[in-house]
Every structure is written in structure tokens, then in C-alpha cells.
N, C-alpha and C positions, 0 to 999 in steps of 0.2 A: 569581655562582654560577649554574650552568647551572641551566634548570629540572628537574623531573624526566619523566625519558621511559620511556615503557609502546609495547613491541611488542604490536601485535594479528596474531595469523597465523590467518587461514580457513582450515580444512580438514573436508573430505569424504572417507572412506575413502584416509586417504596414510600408513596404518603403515607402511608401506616408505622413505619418504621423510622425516617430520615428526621423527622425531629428529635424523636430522641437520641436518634444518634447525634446529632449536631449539638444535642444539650449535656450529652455526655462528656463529648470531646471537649467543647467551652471548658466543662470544668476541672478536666485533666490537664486540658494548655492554655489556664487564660490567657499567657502572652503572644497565642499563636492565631495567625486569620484563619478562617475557616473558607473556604471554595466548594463548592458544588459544582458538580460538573453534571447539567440535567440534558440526559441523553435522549432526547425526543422522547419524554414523556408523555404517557396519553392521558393522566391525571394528574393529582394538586399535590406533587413533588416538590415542586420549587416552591408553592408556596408555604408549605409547612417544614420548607429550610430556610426559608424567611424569617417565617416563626421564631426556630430553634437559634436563630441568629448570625445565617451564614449569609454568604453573599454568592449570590448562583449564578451562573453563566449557563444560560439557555441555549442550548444545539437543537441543528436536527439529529434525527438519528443516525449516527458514524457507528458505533460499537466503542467501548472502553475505552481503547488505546487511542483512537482519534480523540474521545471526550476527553480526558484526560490531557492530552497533548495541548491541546485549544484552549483548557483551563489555566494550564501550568503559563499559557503567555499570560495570562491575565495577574499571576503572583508576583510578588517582589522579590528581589532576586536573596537567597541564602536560603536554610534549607527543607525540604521536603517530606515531609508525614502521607502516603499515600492510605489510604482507608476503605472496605468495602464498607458497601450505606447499611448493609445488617449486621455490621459488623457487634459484638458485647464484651467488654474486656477491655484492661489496660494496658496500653501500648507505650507508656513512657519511659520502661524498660529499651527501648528499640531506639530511642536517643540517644541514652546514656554509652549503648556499645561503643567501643571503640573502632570503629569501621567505617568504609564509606557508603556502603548499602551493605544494611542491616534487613535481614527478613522473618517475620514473625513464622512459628511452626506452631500448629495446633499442640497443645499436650497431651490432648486426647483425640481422638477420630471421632469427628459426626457423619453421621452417614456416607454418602457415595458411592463407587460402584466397584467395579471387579478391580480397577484399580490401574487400569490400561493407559487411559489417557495423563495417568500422575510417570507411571514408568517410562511411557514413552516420549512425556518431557523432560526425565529424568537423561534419559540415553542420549538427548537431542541436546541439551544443554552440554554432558560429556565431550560427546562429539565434537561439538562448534567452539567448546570453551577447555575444557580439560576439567571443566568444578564441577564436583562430584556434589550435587543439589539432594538434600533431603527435602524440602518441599520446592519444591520448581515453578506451582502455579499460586502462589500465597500471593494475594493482594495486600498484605498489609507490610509495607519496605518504608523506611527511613534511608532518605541521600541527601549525601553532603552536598555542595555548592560543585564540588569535581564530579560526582556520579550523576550529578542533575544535567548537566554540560554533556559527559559521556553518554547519557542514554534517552534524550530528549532529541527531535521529537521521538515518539514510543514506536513501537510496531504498533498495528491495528488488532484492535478485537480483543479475543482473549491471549493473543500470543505475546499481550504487550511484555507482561511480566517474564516468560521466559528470554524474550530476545535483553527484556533491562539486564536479568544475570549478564548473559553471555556479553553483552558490551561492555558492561563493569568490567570483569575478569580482562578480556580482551584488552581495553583500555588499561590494565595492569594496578587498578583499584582493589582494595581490599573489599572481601566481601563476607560476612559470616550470618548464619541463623541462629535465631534464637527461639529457644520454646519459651511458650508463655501460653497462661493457662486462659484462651479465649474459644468465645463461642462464635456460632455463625448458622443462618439460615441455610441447612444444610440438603444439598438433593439427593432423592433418595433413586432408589430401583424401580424404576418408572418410566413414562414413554418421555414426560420431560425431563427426565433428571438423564435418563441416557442420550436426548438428543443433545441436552448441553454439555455434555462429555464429548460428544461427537463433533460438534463446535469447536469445542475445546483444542480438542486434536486436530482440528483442521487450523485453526487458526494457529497455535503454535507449529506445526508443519512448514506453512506461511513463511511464518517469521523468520523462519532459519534460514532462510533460501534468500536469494537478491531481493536488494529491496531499496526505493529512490524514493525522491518527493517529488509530491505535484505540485503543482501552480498553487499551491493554498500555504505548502510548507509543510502538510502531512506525509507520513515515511509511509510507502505503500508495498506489499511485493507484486515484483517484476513477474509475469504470466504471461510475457505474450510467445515466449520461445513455444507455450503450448500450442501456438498455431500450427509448427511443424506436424504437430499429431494426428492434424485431422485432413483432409482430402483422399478419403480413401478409394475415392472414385474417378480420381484425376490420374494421369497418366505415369510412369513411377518417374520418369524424366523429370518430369514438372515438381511431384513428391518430391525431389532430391533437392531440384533447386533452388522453390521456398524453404526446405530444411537448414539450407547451408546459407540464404540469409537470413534466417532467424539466428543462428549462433555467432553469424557475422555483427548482427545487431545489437545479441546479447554483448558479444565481446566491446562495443562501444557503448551500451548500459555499464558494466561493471568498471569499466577500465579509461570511460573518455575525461578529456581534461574541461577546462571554462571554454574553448575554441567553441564557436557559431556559424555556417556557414560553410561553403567551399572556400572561402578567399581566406575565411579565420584559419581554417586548416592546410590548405597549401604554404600557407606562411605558415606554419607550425613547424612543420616539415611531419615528421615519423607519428602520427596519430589514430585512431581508431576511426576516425571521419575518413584521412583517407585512404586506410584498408576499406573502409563503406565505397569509397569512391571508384576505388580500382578492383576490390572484390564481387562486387553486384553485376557491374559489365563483365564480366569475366564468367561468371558462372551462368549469366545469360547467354552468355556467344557459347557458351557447353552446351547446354539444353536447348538452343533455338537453333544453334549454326547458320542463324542470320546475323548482321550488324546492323540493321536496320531495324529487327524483333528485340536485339540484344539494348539496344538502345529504347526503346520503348519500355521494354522490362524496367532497367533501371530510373527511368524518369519516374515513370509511375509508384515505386518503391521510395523515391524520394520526396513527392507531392504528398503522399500520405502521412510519410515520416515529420515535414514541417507542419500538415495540419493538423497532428498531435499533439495538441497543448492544452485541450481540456476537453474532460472528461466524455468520452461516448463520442468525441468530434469527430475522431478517422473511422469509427464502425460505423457512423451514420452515412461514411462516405464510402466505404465499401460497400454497403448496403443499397445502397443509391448505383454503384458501379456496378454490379452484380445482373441489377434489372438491365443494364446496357450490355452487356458480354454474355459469351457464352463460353462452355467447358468449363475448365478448372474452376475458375470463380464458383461457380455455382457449388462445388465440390467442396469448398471450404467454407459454405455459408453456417453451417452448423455450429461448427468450432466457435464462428463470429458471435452467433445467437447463443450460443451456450456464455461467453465471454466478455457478452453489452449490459448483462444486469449491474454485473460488479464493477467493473468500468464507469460507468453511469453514479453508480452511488458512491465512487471513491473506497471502494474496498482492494480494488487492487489496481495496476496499472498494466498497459500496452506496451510502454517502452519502447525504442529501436527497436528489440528483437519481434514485438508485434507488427507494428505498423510498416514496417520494411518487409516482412514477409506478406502479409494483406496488400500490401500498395504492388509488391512482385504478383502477387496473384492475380491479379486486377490486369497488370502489363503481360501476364500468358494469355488470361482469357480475352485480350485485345486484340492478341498476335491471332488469336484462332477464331476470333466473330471479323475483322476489317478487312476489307481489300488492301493490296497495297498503299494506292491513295489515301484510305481510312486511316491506314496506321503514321503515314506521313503527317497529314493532318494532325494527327494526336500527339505524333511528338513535337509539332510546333506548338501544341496548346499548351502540353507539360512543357515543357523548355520557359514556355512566357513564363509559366506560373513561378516555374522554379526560379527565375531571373526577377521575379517582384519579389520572391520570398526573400530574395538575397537584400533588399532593400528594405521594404518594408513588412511588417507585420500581415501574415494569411491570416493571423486567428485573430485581429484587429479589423479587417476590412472585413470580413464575417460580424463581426459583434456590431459594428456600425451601418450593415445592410439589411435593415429590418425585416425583413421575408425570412433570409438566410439567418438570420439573428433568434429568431424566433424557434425557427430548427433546428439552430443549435440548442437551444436551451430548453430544448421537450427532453423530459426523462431524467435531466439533472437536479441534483439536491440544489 
């Protein structure tokens, strides 16, 4: 008995197009559900997938790989027909393969552009995977019940499709393409057709790189190590020493275990937490040559790090720290502003290596706006804070303090 298969079709503003594609598919799979995944559409998408006969799961606007993601929980479990919504052509060839992701290849080229952002997902997939991809960015994949496993949730955006190869292959899943003679609403050499190439490439770039889940269960990449990059007006001392706890940070993004907490990780013993623990004071007492500034450094780096559990919470807190201190802080407000849209809309994440470096930042320009007494002061406020967080939920007594509740959730989807 065949397993059972669930169509997932992305679309953004294609009421013009999305019934028929949904009427099409009906009659190539009638034993198959049909899903919509309606990406913050600003017209009557969903409902002329109604029509067509699909059943659609209304988002806001995430981009592909989150739409997609958020659909596929709504499926039943066995296997997966993924579909662009303009898509024209039969795909029941991509079934039949014997593989575990299977991926449809134009037989012909519609339009596009110089050809950049197909090669350099070409390279990227190479690289991360060793599979040599003739189309690398093809929306139209067939997964088994194991590839659906392996490569769910998706990356974000457009890079969902390359990072799917690469976890297949990784995952040690068979993977092949197949040509098949379909069409598609193709972009041409134009200012949109190159910005969405430009997307394109950005987003599969993304993808390749770390990447973890939020609070929602969406796979995001990790960007906060880009913190290191910016203060170019901060002192190089200071430079050095947000640099090295952001790769501190990073290094417990990529490599931490389930541990929570100081007390989860001193009982662990050898973990990423407490290199965080004994590396942050450590590279503070470098750059301060106080224990006193060294310790404020690190509270501060860890206050921030616990109130990072959704989305835009620790930039509103830097941001809010910034108008209190002076120096360095202010030297990295750029980087923050450049790094709260996407944060904010769940397109990418802070991580450790963000929020440990910003919360460091915050404890230099503390060291250099307080008096003594000031900075003692502060580190009794961060020490409380850090000693509730060890108990109870920060990002809980925030959502239940209606003021703060309220600021937290400006800017958020």
C-alpha cells in the first residue's frame, strides 16, 4: 500500500494562477491532500485555493522556507510533493523515482539571468555536501517519509531548497534529478527578475552557514558572530574583546548540549556553557585589567544572553542600554540597527554569539560611563537578575508585565 502523500504549494499574491494550479494537481494526484501554504498574501490567494480545492494554512509573511515549514506540520505524516504555485507540467514522474528526494530539472530554460545565483548555488551545495546539483534551486522535490525527517524544519526564504539537498546527501539519503518537460512563470532581465536573483543568492548563502531554531520551531541562520564586525569607533581593546565572545558564543550555538543554566552546566562538567562561563571573565580581566569591570563585563553578556528568547527582545535591550552608557555601546549601535529588522521578522537569529557580544558591549560601555559605586551597583542588579533567571523564566515575567509586555511585542510578527 502506497504511503500517503500531501502536496505542499508556496504562494505569495498568485490568485490568478493558484486555482489552476490546485485543479491541475487534484487531477494528477487525486489520492493526494493538497496544502497551500498562503505567505502573507495581500490578495485572494487563499481563496481561489479554496476554490481549486485545497486546504490552506494562512501565515504572515516569513518567506518560502518558513511557509513551507508551518504547512508541512499541518500534513499527515508520509510523503511529500513540494510545488511552486505557477508551476505547468506533470510531476508524477518525481514519484515514481526511486530515491529519496527526487528533484524536477527544467528540460528547457525559461528565461533568467546570467546565471550567477544558479552556479553559485551550484558551488555551495558542492562544498557543504560533495553532490554535484544540476539545478540546485528547483522548487519542484518529491521526499520520502526519511528526507521529510532529514530536512524539515527548511532553511528560510529562498535557500530552503538548497540547504534540503545538502541535508539529504549529508543525512546519507539518496538523491537524484530528473528532467521533465515543465514550465514556469519565469523572471526575466529586469530590475525584478535581478533583485530576485539577488534574494536568491543571499538567501542560499544563509543557508549554508549555522543555523538553529526559535521559539516557534523555525530553522533560522545564526548572524549574531556579525556583531564582531562593527564598532569601528570603539577602542581596538574592546574590538578584540566582543570579537572573542562572539566566537565564544558561536562556539556554544554550534556545539551546546540540552544543559540550561549555570548549575545545568557545572553538573555537566566539560560543556560550551562553561567555556561561556570561564572564557567571558577571562577575556574581560584582558581588556579591563579590573575584576571588578571584569565582572560587570561578564554579568552583562549573560543578562542579555537569557533575555534572548524572542525575537528583537535583546536588541530592544541593547538599545534601551545604549541611551544609559557611553563609548563602546554607542560604536556598535549600527551593526544592532542594521540586525533588529531581521531579528524582529524571524528571518534570522542572534544566538549566543549575538547576544553575548551586545550584553559584552553594554558591560564596557558601563565600565567607562559609572563611577565605581555605579558599577558596583550594576553588578548587584545583573547578579539579581542572573540569579532569577536561574529560577524563573526573564522572558515570562516580561510577557506578564504589561508595560514591558507590550515593548516587547512592538515590531514582532
Amino acid at each position: 500500500m502506497a504511503e500517503p502523500l500531501t502536496i505542499l504549494v508556496a504562494a505569495r499574491d498568485e490568485e490568478t494562477r493558484i486555482e489552476q494550479t490546485v485543479e491541475a494537481l487534484r487531477a494528477a494526484f487525486p489520492d493526494g491532500e493538497i496544502v497551500v501554504a498562503d505567505d502573507g498574501s495581500r490578495d485572494s490567494t487563499a481563496a481561489a485555493a479554496r476554490r481549486g480545492g485545497a486546504r490552506v494554512v494562512r501565515l504572515p509573511r516569513l518567506g518560502k522556507g518558513q511557509a513551507l515549514t508551518l504547512a508541512e506540520r499541518e500534513a499527515p505524516p508520509g510523503r511529500l510533493l513540494l510545488v511552486d504555485a505557477d508551476l505547468d507540467g506533470d510531476l508524477a514522474p518525481l514519484l515514481d523515482a526511486d530515491a529519496d528526494l527526487t528533484v524536477a530539472v527544467f528540460a528547457e530554460r525559461q528565461g533568467g539571468g546570467f546565471g550567477l545565483a544558479k552556479r553559485a548555488a551550484r558551488a555551495l551545495i558542492l562544498a557543504r555536501s560533495g553532490f554535484r546539483a544540476r539545478e540546485p534551486l528547483s522548487g519542484q522535490r518529491a521526499l520520502s517519509p526519511a528526507a521529510r525527517e532529514a530536512c524539515f524544519p527548511l532553511a528560510p526564504g529562498f535557500g530552503c531548497e538548497l540547504r534540503m539537498t545538502i541535508d539529504a546527501v549529508r543525512s546519507g539519503l539518496s538523491v537524484r534529478e530528473h528532467e521533465l518537460p515543465l514550465r514556469h512563470r519565469a523572471t526575466g532581465r529586469d530590475a525584478r527578475g535581478f533583485l530576485h536573483r539577488g534574494r536568491q543568492l543571499l538567501d542560499a548563502t544563509l543557508a549554508c552557514g549555522p543555523t538553529a531554531r526559535n521559539h516557534r520551531g523555525l530553522r533560522l541562520p545564526l548572524v549574531g558572530a556579525l556583531v564582531a564586525l562593527g564598532g569601528a569607533r570603539a577602542p581596538a581593546r574592546v574590538r578584540f574583546g566582543v570579537a572573542a565572545v562572539a566566537a565564544i558564543g558561536l562556539a556554544d550555538d554550534l556545539w551546546s548540549g540540552p544543559e540550561r543554566g549555570f548549575r545545568a552546566h557545572l553538573r555537566a562538567g566539560r560543556t560550551t556553557g562553561v567555556l561561556k562561563a570561564l572564557g567571558i571573565p577571562a577575556l574581560a580581566l584582558a581588556v579591563t585589567r579590573s575584576a571588578r569591570a571584569a565582572l560587570l563585563v561578564s554579568l552583562s553578556a549573560n543578562a542579555l544572553n537569557q533575555l534572548d528568547t524572542k525575537p528583537g527582545r535583546a536588541l530592544k535591550v541593547f538599545a534601551a542600554g545604549t541611551l544609559l552608557v557611553r563609548g563602546p555601546a554607542r560604536a556598535y549601535a549600527p551593526i544592532a540597527v542594521l540586525l533588529a529588522p531581521y531579528d524582529l521578522r524571524e528571518m534570522t537569529m542572534l544566538g549566543d554569539a549575538g547576544s553575548n557580544a551586545l550584553g559584552a558591549v553594554l558591560g564596557y560601555g558601563s565600565v567607562a560611563t559609572f563611577t565605581a559605586r555605579g558599577q558596583r551597583l550594576a553588578i548587584a542588579a545583573l547578579a539579581g537578575l542572573t540569579i532569577i533567571g536561574e529560577v524563573r523564566s526573564l522572558g515570562e515575567l516580561i510577557e506578564r508585565t504589561p508595560g514591558l509586555a507590550r515593548l516587547d511585542r512592538l515590531g514582532r510578527l
